[in-house]
N, C-alpha and C positions, 0 to 999 in steps of 0.2 A: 483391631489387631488381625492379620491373616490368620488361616485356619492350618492344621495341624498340616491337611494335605499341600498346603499354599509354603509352607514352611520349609517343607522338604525340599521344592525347586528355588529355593531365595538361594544369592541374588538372582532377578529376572533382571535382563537391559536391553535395550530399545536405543535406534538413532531416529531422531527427526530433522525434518529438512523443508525446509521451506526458502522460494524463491525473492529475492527483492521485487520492488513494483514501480512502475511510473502511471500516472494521471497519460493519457494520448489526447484526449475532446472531452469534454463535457466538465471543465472547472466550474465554482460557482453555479452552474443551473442545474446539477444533478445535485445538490440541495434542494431543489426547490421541484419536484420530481421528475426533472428530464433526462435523460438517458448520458449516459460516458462512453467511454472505450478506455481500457488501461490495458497493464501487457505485463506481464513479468518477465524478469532480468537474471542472466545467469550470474548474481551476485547472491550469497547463500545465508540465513539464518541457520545454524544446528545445534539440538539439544541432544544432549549426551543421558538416559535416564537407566537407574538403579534401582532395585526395587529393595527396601530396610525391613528388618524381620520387628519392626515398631512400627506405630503410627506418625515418624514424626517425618518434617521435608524440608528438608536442605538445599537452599538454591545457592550456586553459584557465579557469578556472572562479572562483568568487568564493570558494570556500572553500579553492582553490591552486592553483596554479601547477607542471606537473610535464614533466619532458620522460624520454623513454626508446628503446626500438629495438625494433623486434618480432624479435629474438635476444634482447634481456634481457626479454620477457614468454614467451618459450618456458621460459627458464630459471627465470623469476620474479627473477633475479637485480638490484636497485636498481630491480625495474619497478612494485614497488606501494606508493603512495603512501599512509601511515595515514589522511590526509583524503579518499580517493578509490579504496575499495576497492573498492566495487561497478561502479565507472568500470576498474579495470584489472583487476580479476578477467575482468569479462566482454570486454576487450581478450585478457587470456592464454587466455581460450577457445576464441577464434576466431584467435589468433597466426596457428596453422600453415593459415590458407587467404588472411589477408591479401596480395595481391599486390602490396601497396605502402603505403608509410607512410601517415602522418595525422594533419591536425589536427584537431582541434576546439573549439568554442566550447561553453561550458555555462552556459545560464542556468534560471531557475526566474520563473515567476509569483507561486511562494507560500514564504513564510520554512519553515526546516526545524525552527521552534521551535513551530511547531501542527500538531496531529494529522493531519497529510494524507499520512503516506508518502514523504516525498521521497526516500528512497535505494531503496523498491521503483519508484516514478516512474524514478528516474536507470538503473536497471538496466532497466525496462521499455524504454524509447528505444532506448539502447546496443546491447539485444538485436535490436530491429527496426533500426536502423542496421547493424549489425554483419552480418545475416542479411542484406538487400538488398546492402549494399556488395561481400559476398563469394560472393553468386548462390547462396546455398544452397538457399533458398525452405524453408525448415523450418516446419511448422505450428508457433499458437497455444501448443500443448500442449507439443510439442519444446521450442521454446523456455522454457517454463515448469520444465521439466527440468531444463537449462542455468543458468537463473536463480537455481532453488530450487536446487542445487547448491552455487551459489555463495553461495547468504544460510548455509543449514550449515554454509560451509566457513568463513565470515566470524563468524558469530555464536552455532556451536555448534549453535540449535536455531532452530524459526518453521517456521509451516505454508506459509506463501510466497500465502495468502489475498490480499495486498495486492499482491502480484506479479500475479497471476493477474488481479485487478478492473485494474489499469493497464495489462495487457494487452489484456483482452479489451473492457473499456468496458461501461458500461450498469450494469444488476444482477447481479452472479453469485451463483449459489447453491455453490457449492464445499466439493467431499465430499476431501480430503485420501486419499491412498493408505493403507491397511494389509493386514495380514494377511486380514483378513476382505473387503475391497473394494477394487477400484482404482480411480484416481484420477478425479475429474466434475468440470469447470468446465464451467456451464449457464450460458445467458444467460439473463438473463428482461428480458420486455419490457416488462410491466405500468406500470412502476414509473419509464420512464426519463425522457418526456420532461417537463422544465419541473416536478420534483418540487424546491421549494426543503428545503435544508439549513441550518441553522444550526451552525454549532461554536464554543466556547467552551473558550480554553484559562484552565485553571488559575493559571498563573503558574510552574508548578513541572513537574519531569517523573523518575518513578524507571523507569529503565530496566526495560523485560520482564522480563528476567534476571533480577535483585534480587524484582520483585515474583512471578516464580513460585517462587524462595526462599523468601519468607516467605509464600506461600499452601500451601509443603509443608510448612513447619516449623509452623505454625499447624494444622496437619491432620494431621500425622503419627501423631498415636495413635488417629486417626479414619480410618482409608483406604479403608473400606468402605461409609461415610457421603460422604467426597468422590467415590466411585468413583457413587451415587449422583447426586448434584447434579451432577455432567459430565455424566448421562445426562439427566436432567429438562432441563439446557440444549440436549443436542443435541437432544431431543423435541421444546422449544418453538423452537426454528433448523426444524425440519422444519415444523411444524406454519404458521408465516410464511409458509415456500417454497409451501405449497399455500394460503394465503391469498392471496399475489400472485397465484399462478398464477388463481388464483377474481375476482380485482380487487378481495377486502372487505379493503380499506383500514380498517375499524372493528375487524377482528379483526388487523390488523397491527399497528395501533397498541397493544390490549392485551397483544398477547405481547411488542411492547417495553417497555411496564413491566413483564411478569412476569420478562421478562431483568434488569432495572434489579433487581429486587427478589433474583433469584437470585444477582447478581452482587455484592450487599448481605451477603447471607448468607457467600459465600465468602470477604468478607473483605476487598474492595479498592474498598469507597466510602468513602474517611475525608470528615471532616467538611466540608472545599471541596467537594468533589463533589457531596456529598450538598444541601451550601446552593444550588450552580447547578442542579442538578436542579429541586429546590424551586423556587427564581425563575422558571425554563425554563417548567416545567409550569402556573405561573398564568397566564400568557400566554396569552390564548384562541387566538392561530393555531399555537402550538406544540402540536404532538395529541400528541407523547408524546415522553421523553428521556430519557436512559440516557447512562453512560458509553460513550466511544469506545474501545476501547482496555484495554491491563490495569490501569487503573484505577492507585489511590494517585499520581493526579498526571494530567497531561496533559488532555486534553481533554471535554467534555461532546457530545453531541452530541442536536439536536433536531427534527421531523422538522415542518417547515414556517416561518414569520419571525417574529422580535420586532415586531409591532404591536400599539398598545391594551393593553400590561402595564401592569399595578397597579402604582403609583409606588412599594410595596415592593420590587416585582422590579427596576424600573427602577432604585433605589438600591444594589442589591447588583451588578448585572450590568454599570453603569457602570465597574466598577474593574478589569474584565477587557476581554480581548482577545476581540474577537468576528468570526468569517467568516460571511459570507451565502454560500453557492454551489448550485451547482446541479447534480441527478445528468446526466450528458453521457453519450451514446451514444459519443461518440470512444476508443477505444484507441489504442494504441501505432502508430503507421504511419511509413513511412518513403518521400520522393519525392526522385528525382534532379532537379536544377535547372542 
């Protein structure tokens, strides 16, 4: 329960904000610990929060409705909600410093059925809400810790890449932690402002999980050949990072077809993919495009706008779902109001 002098200023309320994300280089090998690049999108996650003169917290949201007590997110006991795991994990993380209950409101800018990340977006916010609300001041990185803790404990495995870009904003270059290195989220600047995005979803989506199932079951009598082609991807993910870093946008463009083609080889461009790729790339403002994502479903992703395509592309790209956005310097921040 808050304190006598905590009672006095209730309600307290807070906005958070957090950026959508796309994957840039480094799909599948930055599991395996070679480096990515992702980028954040000016498409927005925001929580709206209240501070209750109780212990107890009330979430709101379009995909449910959940009420609980920060006693049953110490305990975990009826506090976490199947549609809202990344929303109360990262509440039971922060339990034991909240000085008082809470609501909140959660909305999104962007549907959770194209390629942008919304449950690393929802966890990003949370995490920077959660960290101002309860005066920790934990860096970037900490929190990133936290985060990626919680995507583990929720979904078994993920390099938390997409965490990290809706944290930090901009471009990151993001080297995942192992044995041999610890863990680098780089900003880069090159790349950020006014770079348009196009994404294209599929119509369809197979979960991560399943498709790095079948990209080991497909590889399995080969492991010295996959062990290979992870390495050539994370070559050509470095080799981009020192092309941004240079500003030749000509030589970033082709190491994202040589990604498009690596990621061809490994097994997870089926035939939609491969068709929007195609349409994408005759489009003269589009300079290059690859899947977003692990591939067999979900997203295409192109690195400038649909204008002036060939009424062949126009034909095929009509029947899908398409986002225009834009890379945003904004990450995850949090202001009391």
């Amino acid at each position: 329960m808050p304190s006598i002098d905590q009672m006095k200023h209730l309600p307290l309320k807070w906005q958070s904000i957090a950026p959508a994300n796309s994957m840039l280089l480094g799909e599948h090998s930055v599991v395996y610990g070679h480096p990515a690049i992702a980028c954040a999108l000016d498409q927005f996650m925001h929580i709206d929060w209240q501070s209750r003169p109780d212990n107890e917290i009330h979430i709101h949201s379009a995909l449910a409705e959940h009420s609980t007590t920060i006693q049953n997110l110490l305990t975990q006991e009826q506090a976490i909600h199947p549609q809202l795991k990344f929303v109360c994990q990262a509440l039971a993380a922060f339990a034991e410093s909240l000085p008082f209950g809470l609501t909140m409101r959660i909305r999104s800018e962007f549907s959770s059925t194209i390629g942008l990340g919304s449950s690393a977006a929802v966890l990003a916010a949370m995490l920077s809400g959660l960290n101002q609300i309860t005066k920790q001041q934990k860096s970037t990185v900490e929190l990133f810790a936290i985060g990626h803790a919680i995507i583990l404990k929720i979904q078994g495995r993920g390099s938390g890449t997409d965490l990290a870009a809706s944290l930090s904003g901009g471009v990151i270059y993001f080297q995942p932690h192992s044995d041999q290195q610890p863990l680098e989220i780089k900003s880069l600047t090159q790349l950020n402002q006014d770079f348009p995005v196009t994404l294209i979803y599929a119509g369809y989506k197979t979960p991560t999980a399943e498709v790095l199932g079948v990209v080991a079951q497909q590889w399995q009598s080969r492991p010295a050949e996959l062990a290979a082609l992870y390495q050539e991807m994370g070559q050509t993910t470095q080799a981009a990072f020192k092309a941004l870093q240079q500003q030749n946008l000509a030589l970033l463009y082709n190491l994202f077809k040589t990604y498009q083609a690596l990621m061809t080889k490994l097994g997870v461009s089926d035939a939609t993919l491969s068709l929007l790729i195609e349409a994408m790339s005759a489009c003269p403002t589009i300079q290059a495009a690859k899947i977003s994502g692990s591939g067999l479903g979900d997203c295409v992703i192109g690195l400038g706008t649909l204008e002036n395509c060939p009424d062949a592309s126009k034909a095929t790209l009509q029947h899908y779902q398409q986002l225009h956005v834009n890379i945003t310097l904004q990450g995850a921040k949090t202001r009391t109001i």
